[in-house]
TILO-712379 format. One record per residue (C-alpha): residue number from 1; residue in one letter; chain; x, y, z. Coordinates in nm, 4 decimals. Layout:
N
{NUM,A,A,{X,Y,Z}},
...
//
This chain:
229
{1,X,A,{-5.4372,-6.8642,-13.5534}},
{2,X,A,{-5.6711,-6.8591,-13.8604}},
{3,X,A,{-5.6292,-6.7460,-14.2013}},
{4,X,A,{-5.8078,-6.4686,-14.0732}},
{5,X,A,{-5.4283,-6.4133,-13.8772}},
{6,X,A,{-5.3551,-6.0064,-13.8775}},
{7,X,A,{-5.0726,-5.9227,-14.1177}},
{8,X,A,{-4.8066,-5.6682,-14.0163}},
{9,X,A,{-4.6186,-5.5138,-14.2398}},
{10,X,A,{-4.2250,-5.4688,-14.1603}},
{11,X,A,{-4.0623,-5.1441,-14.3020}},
{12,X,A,{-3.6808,-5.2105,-14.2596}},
{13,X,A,{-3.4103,-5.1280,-14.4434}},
{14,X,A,{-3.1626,-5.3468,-14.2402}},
{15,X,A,{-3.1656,-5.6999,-14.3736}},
{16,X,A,{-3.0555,-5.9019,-14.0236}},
{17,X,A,{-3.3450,-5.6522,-13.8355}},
{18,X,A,{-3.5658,-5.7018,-14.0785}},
{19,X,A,{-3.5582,-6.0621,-14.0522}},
{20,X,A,{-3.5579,-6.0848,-13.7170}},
{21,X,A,{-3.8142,-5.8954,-13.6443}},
{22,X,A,{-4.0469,-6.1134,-13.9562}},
{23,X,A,{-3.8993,-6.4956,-13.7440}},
{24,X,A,{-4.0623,-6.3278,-13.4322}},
{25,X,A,{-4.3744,-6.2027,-13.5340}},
{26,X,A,{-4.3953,-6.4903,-13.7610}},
{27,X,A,{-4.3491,-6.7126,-13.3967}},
{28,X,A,{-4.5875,-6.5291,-13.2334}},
{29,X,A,{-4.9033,-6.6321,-13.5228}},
{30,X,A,{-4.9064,-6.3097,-13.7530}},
{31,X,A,{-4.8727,-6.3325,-14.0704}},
{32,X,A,{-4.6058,-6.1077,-14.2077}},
{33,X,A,{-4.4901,-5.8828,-14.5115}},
{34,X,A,{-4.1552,-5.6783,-14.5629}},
{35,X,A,{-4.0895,-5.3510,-14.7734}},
{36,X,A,{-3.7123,-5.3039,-14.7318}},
{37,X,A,{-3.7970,-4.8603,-14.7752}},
{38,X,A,{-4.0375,-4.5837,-14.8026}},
{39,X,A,{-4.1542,-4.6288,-15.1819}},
{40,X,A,{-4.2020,-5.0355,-15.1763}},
{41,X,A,{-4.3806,-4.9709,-14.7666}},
{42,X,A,{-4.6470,-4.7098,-14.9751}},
{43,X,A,{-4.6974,-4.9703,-15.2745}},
{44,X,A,{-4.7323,-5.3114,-15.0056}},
{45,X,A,{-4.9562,-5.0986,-14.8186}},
{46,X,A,{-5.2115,-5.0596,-15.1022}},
{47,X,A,{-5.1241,-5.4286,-15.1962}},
{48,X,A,{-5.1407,-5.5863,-14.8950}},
{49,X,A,{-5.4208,-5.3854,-14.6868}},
{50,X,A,{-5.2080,-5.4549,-14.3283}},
{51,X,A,{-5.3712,-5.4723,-13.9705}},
{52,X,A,{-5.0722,-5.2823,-13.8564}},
{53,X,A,{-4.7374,-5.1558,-13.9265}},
{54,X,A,{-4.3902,-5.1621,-13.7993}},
{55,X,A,{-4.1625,-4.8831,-13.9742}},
{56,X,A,{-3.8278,-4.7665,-13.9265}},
{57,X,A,{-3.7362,-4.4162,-13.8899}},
{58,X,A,{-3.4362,-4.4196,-14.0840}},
{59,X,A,{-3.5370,-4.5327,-14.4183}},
{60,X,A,{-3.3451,-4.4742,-14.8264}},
{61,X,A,{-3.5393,-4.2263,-15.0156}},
{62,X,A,{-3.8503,-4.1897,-14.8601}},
{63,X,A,{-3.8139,-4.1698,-14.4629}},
{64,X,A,{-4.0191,-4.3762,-14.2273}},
{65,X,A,{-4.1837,-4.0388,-14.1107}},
{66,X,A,{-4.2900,-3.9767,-14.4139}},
{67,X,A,{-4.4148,-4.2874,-14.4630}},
{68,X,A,{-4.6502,-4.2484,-14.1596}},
{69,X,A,{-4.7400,-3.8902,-14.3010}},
{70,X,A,{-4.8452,-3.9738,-14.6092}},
{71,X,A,{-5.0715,-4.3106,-14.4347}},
{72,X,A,{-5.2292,-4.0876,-14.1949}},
{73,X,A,{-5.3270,-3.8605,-14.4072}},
{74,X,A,{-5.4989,-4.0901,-14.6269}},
{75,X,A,{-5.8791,-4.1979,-14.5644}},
{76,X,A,{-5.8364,-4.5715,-14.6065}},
{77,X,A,{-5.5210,-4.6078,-14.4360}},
{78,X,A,{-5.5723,-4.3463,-14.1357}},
{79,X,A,{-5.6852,-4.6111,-13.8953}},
{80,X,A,{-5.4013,-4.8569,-13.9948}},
{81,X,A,{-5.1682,-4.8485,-13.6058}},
{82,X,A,{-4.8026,-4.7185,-13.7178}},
{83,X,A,{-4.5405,-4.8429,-13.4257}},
{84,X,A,{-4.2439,-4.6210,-13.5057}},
{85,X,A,{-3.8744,-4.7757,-13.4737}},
{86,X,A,{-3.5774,-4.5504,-13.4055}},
{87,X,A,{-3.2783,-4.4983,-13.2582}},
{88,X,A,{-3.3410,-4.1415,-13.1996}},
{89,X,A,{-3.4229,-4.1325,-12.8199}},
{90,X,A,{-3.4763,-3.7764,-12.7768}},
{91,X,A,{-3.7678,-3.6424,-12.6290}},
{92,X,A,{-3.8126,-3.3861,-12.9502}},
{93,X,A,{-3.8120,-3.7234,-13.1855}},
{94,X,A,{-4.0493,-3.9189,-13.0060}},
{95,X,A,{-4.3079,-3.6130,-12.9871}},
{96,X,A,{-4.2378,-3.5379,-13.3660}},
{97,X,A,{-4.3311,-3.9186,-13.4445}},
{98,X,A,{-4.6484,-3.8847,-13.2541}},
{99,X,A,{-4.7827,-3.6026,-13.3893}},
{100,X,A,{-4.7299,-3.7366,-13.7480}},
{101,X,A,{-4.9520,-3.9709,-13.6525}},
{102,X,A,{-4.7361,-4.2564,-13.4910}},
{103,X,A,{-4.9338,-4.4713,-13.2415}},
{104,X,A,{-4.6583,-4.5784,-13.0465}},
{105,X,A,{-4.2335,-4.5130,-13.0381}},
{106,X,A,{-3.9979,-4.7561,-12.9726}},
{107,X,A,{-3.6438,-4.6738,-12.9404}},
{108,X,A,{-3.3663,-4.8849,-13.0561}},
{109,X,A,{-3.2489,-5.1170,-12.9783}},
{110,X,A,{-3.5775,-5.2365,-12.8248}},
{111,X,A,{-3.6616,-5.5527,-12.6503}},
{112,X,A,{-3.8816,-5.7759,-12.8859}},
{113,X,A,{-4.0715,-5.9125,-12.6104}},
{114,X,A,{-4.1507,-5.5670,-12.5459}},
{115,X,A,{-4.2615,-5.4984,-12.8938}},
{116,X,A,{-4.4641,-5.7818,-12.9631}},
{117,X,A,{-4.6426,-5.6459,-12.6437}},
{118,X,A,{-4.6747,-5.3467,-12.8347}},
{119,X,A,{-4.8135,-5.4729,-13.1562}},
{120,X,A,{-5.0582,-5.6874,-12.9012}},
{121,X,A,{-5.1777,-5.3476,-12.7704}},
{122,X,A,{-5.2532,-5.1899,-13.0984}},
{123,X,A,{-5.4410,-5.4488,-13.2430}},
{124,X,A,{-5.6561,-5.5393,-12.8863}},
{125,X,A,{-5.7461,-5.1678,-13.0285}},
{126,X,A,{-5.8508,-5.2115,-13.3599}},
{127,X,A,{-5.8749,-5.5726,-13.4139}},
{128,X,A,{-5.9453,-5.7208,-13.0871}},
{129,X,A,{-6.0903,-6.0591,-13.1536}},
{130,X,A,{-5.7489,-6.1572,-13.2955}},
{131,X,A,{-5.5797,-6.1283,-13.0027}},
{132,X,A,{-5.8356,-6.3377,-12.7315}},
{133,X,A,{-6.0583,-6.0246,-12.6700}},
{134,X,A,{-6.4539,-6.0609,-12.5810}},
{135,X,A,{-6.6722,-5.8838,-12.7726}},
{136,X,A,{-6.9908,-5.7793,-12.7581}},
{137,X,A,{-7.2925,-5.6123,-12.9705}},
{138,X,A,{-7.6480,-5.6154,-12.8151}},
{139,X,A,{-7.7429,-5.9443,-12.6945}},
{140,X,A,{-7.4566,-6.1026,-12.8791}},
{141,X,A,{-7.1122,-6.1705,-12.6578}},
{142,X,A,{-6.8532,-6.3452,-12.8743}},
{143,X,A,{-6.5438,-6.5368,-12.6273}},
{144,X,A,{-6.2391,-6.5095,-12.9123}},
{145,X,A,{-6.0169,-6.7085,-12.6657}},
{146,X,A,{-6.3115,-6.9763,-12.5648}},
{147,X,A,{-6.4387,-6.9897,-12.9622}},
{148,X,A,{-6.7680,-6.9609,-12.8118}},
{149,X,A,{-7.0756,-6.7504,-12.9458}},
{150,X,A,{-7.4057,-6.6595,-12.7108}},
{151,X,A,{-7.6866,-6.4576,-12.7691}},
{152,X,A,{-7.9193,-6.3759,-12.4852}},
{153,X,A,{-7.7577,-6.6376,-12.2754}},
{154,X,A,{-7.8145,-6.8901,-12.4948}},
{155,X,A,{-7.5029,-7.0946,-12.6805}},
{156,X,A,{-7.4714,-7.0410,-13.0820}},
{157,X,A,{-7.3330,-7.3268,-13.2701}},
{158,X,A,{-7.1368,-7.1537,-13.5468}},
{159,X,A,{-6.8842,-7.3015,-13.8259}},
{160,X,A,{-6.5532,-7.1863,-13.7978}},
{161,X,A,{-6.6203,-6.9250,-14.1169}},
{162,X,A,{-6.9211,-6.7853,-13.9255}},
{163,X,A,{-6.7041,-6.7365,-13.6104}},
{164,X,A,{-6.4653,-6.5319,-13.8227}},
{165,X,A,{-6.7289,-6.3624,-14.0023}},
{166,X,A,{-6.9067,-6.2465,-13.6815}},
{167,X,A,{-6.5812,-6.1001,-13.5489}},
{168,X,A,{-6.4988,-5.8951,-13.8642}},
{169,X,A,{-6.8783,-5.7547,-13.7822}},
{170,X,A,{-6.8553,-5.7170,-13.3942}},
{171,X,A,{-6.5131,-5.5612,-13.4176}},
{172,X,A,{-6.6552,-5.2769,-13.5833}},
{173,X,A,{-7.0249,-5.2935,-13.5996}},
{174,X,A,{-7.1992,-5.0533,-13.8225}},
{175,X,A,{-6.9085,-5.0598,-14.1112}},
{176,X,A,{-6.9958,-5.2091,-14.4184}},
{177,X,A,{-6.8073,-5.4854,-14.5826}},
{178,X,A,{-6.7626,-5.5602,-14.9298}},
{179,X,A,{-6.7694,-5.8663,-15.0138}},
{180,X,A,{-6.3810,-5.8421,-15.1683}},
{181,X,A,{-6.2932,-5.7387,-14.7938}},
{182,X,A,{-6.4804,-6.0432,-14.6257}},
{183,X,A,{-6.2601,-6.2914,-14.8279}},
{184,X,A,{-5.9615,-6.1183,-14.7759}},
{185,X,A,{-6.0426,-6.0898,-14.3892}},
{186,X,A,{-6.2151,-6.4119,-14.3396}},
{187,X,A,{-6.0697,-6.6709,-14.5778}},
{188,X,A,{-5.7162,-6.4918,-14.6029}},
{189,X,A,{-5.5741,-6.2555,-14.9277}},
{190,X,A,{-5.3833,-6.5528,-15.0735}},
{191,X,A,{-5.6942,-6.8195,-15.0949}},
{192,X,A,{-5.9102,-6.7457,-15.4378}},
{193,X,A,{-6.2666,-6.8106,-15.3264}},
{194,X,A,{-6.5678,-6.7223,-15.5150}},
{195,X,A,{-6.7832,-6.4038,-15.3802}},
{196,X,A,{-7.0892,-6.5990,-15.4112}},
{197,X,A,{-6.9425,-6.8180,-15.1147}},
{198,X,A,{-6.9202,-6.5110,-14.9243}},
{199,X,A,{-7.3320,-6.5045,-14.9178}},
{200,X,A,{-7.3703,-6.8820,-14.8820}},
{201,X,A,{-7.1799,-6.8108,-14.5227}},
{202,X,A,{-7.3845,-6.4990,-14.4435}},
{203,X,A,{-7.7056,-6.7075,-14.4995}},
{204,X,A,{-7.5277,-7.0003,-14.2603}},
{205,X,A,{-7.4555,-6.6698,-14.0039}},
{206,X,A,{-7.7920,-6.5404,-14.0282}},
{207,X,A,{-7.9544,-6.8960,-13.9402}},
{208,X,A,{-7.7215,-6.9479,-13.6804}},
{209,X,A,{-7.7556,-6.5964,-13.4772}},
{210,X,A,{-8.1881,-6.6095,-13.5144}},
{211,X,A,{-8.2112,-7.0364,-13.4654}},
{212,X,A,{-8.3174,-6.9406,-13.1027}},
{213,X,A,{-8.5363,-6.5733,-13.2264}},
{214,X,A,{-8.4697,-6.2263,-13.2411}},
{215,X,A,{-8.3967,-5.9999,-13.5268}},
{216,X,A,{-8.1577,-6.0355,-13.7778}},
{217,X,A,{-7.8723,-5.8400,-13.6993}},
{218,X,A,{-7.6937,-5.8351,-14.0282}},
{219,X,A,{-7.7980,-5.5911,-14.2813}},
{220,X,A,{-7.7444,-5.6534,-14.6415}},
{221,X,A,{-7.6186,-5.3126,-14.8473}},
{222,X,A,{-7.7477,-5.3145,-15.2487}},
{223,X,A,{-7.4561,-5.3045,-15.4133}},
{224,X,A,{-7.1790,-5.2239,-15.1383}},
{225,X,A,{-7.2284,-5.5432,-14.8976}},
{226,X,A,{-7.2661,-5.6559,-14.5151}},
{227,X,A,{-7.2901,-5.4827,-14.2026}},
{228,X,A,{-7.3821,-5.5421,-13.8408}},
{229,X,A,{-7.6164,-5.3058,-13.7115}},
//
């Protein structure tokens, strides 16, 4: 994957699960971050901005389930996907995960092939170019799995910056980026790249997306940032 790789933060409190679980998402192309309870998960969270999270149940002080409480409850980390790890397998559990806001419950011990299936799902969801998915916006169809870009049938050549860049957009047209979140989406949170280069990119987009006409489909926000649509 690119730098633009989804990071999922692991909330464990055992050492041997919590590295196995970091070697195996790790394996599979994400790139991953650890919080060993509740109070370090809250601070990464804020630190590290995560696609999605994995948190235990069971956790020192502050208990995975509050954890997921106090995210959902929050505006800027509501739509971050929780997947909930327990070893509490009764029905009661699973429904009281869920309604704190849980998107999925898995029940120790779990199958990992099963859970990286799991963490596929969620981000297909809410970051599906990551994961192979075709998007499309208009008369724009971006192929994640081919690389390839069209726009009323007819082939874009785009850089491999603009390709991420368009993705960010089409995943969730309408949002508007700063240009702080572009670099940490696009170029990855532990590169330092000048803003500026952010706009040198959205000009190269811009060309690239009108080269055979049609309207510009970015829209430039005074003082906030990008959006498509």
């Amino acid at each position: 994957m690119s730098t633009s790789q989804p990071t999922v933060l692991v909330v464990e409190d055992e050492p041997a699960q919590r590295e196995v679980l970091a070697y195996n998402l790790e394996a599979e192309g994400f790139r991953v971050t650890k919080a060993e309870n509740g109070e370090e998960a809250l601070i990464m969270v804020d630190e590290e901005n995560p696609d999605i999270i994995v948190l235990d149940w069971m956790l020192p002080n502050v208990s995975g389930i509050e954890v997921c409480r106090r995210l959902k409850t929050r505006t800027e980390t509501r739509g971050v996907p929780i997947i909930m790890l327990s070893a509490r397998s009764e029905e009661v559990d699973k429904v009281r995960g869920l309604e704190t806001g849980a998107d999925d419950y898995v029940v120790k011990p779990y199958s990992l092939v099963e859970l990286m299936a799991r963490v596929r799902a969620q981000l297909r969801r809410t970051r599906p170019a990551t994961v192979g998915e075709r998007l499309e916006y208009e008369d724009i169809v971006l192929d994640a799995e081919t690389h390839r870009v069209t726009r009323d049938g007819e082939a874009l050549k785009l850089g491999p910056t603009e390709f991420r860049l368009l993705s960010t957009f089409m995943e969730k047209p309408g949002r508007v980026w700063s240009r702080e979140q572009l670099l940490d989406r696009v170029w990855g949170r532990d590169i330092y790249v000048d803003t500026r280069t952010v706009d040198v990119h959205i000009g190269r987009l811009r060309k690239a997306l009108t080269l055979h006409g049609g309207v510009d489909p970015l829209r430039t926000v005074r003082g906030a940032g990008y959006a498509l649509g």
